[in-house]
TORVEX-920261 format. One record per residue (C-alpha): residue in three letters; y, z, x. Coordinates in nm, 2 decimals, m for minus. Example, Ala and Ser with C-alpha at 12.3 -4.5 7.8 and 13.67 -1.06 7.14 Angstrom:
REM residues 2
zalum/v/w/u
ALA/m0.45/0.78/1.23
SER/m0.11/0.71/1.37
//
This chain:
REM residues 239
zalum/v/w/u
UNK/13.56/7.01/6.83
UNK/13.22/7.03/6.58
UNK/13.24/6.70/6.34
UNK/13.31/6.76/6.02
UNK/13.04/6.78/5.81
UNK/12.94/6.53/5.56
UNK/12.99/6.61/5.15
UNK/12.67/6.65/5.04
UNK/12.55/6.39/4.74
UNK/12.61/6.51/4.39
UNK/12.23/6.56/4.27
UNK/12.19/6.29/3.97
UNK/12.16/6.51/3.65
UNK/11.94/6.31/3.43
UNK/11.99/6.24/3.10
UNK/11.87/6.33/2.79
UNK/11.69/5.97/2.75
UNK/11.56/6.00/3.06
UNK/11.38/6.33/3.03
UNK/11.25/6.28/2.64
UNK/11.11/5.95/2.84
UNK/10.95/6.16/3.12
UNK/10.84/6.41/2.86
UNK/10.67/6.12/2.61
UNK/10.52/5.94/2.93
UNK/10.35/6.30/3.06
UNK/10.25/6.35/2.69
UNK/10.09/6.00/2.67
UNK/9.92/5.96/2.99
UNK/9.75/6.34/2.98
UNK/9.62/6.28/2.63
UNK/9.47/5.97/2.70
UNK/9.32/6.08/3.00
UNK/8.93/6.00/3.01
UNK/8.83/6.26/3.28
UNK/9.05/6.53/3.09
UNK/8.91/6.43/2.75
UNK/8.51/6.40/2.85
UNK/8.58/6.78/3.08
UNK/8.71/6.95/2.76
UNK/8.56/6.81/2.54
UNK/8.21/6.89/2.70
UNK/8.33/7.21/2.78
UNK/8.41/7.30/2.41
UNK/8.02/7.17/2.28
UNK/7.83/7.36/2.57
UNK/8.02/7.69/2.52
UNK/7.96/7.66/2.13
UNK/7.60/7.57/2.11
UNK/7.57/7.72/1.77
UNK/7.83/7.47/1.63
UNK/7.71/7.18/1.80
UNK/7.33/7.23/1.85
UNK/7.08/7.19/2.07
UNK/7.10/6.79/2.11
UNK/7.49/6.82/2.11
UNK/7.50/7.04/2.38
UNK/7.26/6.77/2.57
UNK/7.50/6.50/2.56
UNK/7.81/6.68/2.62
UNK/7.65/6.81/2.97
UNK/7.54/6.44/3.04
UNK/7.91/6.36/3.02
UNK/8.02/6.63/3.18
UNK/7.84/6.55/3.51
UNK/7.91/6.19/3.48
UNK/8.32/6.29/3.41
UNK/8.25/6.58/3.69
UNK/8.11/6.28/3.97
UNK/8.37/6.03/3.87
UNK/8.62/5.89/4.12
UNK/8.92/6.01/3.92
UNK/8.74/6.38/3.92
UNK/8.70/6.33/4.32
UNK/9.06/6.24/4.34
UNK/9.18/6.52/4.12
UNK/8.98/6.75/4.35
UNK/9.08/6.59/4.68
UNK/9.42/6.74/4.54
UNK/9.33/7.08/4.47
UNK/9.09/7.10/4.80
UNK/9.46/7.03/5.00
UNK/9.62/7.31/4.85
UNK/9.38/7.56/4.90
UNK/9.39/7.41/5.26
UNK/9.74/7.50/5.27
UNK/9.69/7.89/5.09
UNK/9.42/7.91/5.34
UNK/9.63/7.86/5.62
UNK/9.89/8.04/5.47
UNK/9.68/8.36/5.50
UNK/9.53/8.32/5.82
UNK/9.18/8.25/5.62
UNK/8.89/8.08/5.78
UNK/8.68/7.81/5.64
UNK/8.68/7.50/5.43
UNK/8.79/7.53/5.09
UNK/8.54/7.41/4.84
UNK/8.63/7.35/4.49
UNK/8.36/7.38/4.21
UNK/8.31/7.19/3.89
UNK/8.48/7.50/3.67
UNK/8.79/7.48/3.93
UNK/8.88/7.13/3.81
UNK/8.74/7.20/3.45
UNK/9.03/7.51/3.48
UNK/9.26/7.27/3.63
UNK/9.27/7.02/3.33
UNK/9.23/7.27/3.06
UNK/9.59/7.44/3.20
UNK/9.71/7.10/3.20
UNK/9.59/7.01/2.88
UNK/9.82/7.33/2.76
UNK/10.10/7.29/2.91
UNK/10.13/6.93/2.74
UNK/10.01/7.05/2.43
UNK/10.30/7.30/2.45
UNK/10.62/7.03/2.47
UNK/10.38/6.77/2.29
UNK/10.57/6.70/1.93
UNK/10.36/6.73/1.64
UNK/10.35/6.36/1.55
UNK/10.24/6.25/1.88
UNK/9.94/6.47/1.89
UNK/9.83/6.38/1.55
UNK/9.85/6.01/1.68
UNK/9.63/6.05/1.97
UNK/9.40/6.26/1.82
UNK/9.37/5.97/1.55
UNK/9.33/5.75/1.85
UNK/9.00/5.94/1.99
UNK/8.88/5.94/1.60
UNK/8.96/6.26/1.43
UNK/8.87/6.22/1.15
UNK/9.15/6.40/0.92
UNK/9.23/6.44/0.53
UNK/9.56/6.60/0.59
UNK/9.87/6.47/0.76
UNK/10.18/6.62/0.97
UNK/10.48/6.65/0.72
UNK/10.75/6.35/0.82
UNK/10.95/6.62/0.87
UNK/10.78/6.81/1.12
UNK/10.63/6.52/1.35
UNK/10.94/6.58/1.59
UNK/10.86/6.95/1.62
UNK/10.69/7.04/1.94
UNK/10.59/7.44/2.02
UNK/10.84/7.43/2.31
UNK/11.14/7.35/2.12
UNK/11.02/7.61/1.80
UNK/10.97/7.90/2.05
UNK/11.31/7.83/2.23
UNK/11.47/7.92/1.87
UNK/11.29/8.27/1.88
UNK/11.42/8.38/2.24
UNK/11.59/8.72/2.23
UNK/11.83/8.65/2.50
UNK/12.00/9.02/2.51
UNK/11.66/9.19/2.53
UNK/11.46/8.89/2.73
UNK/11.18/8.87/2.49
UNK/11.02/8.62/2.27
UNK/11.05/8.74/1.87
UNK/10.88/8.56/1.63
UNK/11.13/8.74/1.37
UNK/11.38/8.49/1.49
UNK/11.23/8.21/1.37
UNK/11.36/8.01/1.06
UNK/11.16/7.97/0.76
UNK/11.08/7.57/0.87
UNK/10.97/7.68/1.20
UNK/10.78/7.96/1.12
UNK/10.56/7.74/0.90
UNK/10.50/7.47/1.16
UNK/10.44/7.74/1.41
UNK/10.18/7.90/1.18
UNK/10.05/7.50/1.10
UNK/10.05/7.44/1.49
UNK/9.83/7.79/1.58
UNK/9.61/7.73/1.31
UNK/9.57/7.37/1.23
UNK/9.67/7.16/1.49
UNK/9.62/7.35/1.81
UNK/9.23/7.26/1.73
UNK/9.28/6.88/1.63
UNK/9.26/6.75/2.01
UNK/9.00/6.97/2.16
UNK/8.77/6.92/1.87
UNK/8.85/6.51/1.85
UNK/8.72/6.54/2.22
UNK/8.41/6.69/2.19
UNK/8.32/6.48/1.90
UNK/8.38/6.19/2.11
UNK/8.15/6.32/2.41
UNK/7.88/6.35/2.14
UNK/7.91/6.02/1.93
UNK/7.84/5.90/2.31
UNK/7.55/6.14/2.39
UNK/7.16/6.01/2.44
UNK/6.98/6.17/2.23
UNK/6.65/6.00/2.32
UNK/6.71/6.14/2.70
UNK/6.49/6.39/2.73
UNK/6.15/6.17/2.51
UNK/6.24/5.86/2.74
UNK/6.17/6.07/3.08
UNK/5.88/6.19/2.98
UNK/5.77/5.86/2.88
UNK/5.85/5.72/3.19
UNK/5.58/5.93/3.37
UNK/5.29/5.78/3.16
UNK/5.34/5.47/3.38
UNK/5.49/5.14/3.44
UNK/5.29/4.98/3.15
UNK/5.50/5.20/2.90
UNK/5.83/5.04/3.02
UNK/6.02/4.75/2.87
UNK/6.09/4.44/3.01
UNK/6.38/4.40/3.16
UNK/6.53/4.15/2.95
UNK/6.45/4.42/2.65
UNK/6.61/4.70/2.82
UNK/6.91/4.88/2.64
UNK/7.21/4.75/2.83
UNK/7.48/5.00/2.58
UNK/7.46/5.27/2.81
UNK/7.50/5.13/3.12
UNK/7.77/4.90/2.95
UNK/7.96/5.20/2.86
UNK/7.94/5.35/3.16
UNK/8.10/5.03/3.35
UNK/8.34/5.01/3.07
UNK/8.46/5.41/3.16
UNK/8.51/5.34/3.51
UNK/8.71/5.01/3.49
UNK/8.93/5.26/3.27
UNK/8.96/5.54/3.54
UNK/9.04/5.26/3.78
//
């Protein structure tokens, strides 16, 4: 006679505080991310040369190959190396996956929008702030708990399974029209001014001084230590 078999566990549904807790931890932790901040950020300058310039455009991809040779960039694609692995497999497809620069930059950009998207309104004005945007307007009291994921869920058409922006309330149609206009651009602009504020823009002059000879170069004790400062100070954070 077969055992009887054992109830299976009820599956713990978790509460409310619990997920707004998950939710504001994700939030957090993605927007103050240095490897995500330096990849968009650098991204957004070298793909806009004409609003940056020349000298911008320098710095950001000085910062993007330091952000792109990081150990928190090898880590992140470690990760996405072991799931192609597994699609490779998967497929019967031969070889070693390799995963370029733009794969990760891709990577953190979707992740930067999906946070964005259940983000509330207040929270990325804060840490916008935090990276030194520097704004003359603020997010209405009223709308700082608004986030684009709980707008959009009030304009569901649930008969014909389609989002209609007709559905919206008056309230939420203006923060969704201050969110795609305004605030969307707050974050990804905040980071690419901070890449910059960072670049070096005597890069370039100081290599080609270098090749006029040793009798050019400082002393050591005269040598700028800010840079190499900065950089230690950027991978204590990723640690």
């Amino acid at each position: 006679m077969a055992g009887k078999e054992k109830p299976k566990e009820k599956e713990e549904v978790p509460t409310p505080e619990k997920l707004e807790k998950e939710r504001a931890t994700n939030v957090k932790e993605t927007l103050e991310w240095i490897l995500l901040q330096k990849s968009i950020g650098s991204n957004l300058v070298k793909s806009n040369q004409g609003q940056w310039g020349e000298f911008g455009v320098m710095g950001a991809s000085s910062a993007y190959n330091d952000a792109m040779n990081s150990e928190d960039a090898q880590k992140e694609r470690k990760k996405l190396q072991e799931q192609k692995d597994v699609e490779y497999k998967k497929y019967g497809v031969f070889g070693e996956a390799f995963i370029p620069n733009s794969e990760l930059s891709l990577k953190l950009a979707k992740q930067l929008g999906e946070v964005m998207y259940i983000a509330k309104f207040g929270e990325i004005e804060k840490y916008s702030k935090n990276l030194g945007a520097k704004l003359d307007f603020r997010v209405p009291e009223e709308m700082k708990n608004y986030s684009m994921a709980e707008i959009m869920k009030t304009a569901i058409d649930k008969e014909k399974g389609i989002i209609d922006l007709n559905k919206l309330s008056e309230a939420n149609r203006e923060a969704y029209s201050f969110y795609e206009k305004i605030l969307s651009k707050v974050y990804e602009r905040a980071c690419a001014v901070d890449v910059i504020k960072g670049a070096d823009y005597f890069a370039d002059i100081n290599a080609q001084a270098k090749q006029f000879g040793e009798k050019y170069a400082l002393p050591k004790e005269e040598a700028p230590k800010s840079k190499e400062g900065e950089k230690k100070k950027w991978k204590d954070c990723l640690n």
